[in-house]
N, C-alpha and C positions, 0 to 999 in steps of 0.2 A: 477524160473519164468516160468510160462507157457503162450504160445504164440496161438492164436487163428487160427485154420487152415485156409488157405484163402478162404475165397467164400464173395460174393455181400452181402454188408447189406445194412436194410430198416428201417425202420422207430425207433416208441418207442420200446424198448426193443426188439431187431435185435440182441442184443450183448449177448443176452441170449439163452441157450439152447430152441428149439422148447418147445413152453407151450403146456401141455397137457389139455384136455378139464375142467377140476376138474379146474386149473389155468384158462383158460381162464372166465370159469363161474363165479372163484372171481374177476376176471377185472371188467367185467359187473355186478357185486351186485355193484361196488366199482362206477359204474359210478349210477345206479339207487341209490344209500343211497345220492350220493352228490344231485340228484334231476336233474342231467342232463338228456337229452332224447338221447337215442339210434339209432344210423344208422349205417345201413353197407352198405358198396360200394364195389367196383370192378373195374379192370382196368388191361388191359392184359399185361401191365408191370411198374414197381415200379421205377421209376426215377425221380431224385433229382428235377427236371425240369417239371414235370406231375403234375399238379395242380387242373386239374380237374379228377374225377373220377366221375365213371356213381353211381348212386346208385341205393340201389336193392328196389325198394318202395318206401313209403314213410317212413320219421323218424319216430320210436315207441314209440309218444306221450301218450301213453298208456299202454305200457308197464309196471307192476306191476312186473313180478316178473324174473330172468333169464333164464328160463324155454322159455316164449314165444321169448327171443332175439337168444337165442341159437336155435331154433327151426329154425327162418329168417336166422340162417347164415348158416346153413345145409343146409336148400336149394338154397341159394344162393350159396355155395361149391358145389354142386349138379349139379345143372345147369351150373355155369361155372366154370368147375375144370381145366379148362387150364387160369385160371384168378387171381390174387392176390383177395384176399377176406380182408377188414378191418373192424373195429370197429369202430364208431365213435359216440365222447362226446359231445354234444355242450349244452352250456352255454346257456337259454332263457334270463337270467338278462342281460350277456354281450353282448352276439347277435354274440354269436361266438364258433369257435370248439375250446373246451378244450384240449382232446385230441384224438388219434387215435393209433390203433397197430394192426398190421398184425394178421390175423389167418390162411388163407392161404395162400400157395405159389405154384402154376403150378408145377407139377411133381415129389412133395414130399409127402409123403406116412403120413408123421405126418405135423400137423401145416396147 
């Protein structure tokens, strides 16, 4: 059995190795095919208790393809690389976040 070395985890899939960018662009097809709309946020640190997060824009109501979402979260890494950067799904029907998962994390070189 192999045991996980210890460090801080975060959100959806935290328990998996850093996703590489190829990974994170099928997340985001996977949230555009379900017809959810796209936002990514920020927030200078990822705790259990942190409920609000700033977001970078507005949500990409219009977003077509992954190409433009992936483009919003580069610059949002960009701009604030000492900031957690995430992804988020939300539901228009339910009127709510489906879901969300980390792409970056302050100080790490991948993710």
């Amino acid at each position: 059995m192999q045991t996980l070395p210890k460090e801080r985890r975060y959100e959806t899939l935290s328990y998996l190795p850093p996703l590489s960018d190829a990974q994170i662009a099928k997340q985001v097809q996977y949230i555009l095919d379900q017809g959810y709309i796209p936002a990514i946020e920020f927030n200078e640190k990822s705790e259990p208790n942190e409920f609000y997060w700033t977001m970078w824009k507005l949500p990409l109501f219009n977003a077509k393809s992954t190409q433009e979402v992936l483009s919003e979260v580069q610059a949002c890494r960009s701009q604030f690389s000492t900031s957690f950067v995430r992804v988020v799904g939300f539901d228009n029907i339910k009127q709510c976040q489906i879901l969300s998962f980390i792409v970056h994390k302050p100080g790490s070189s991948r993710y």
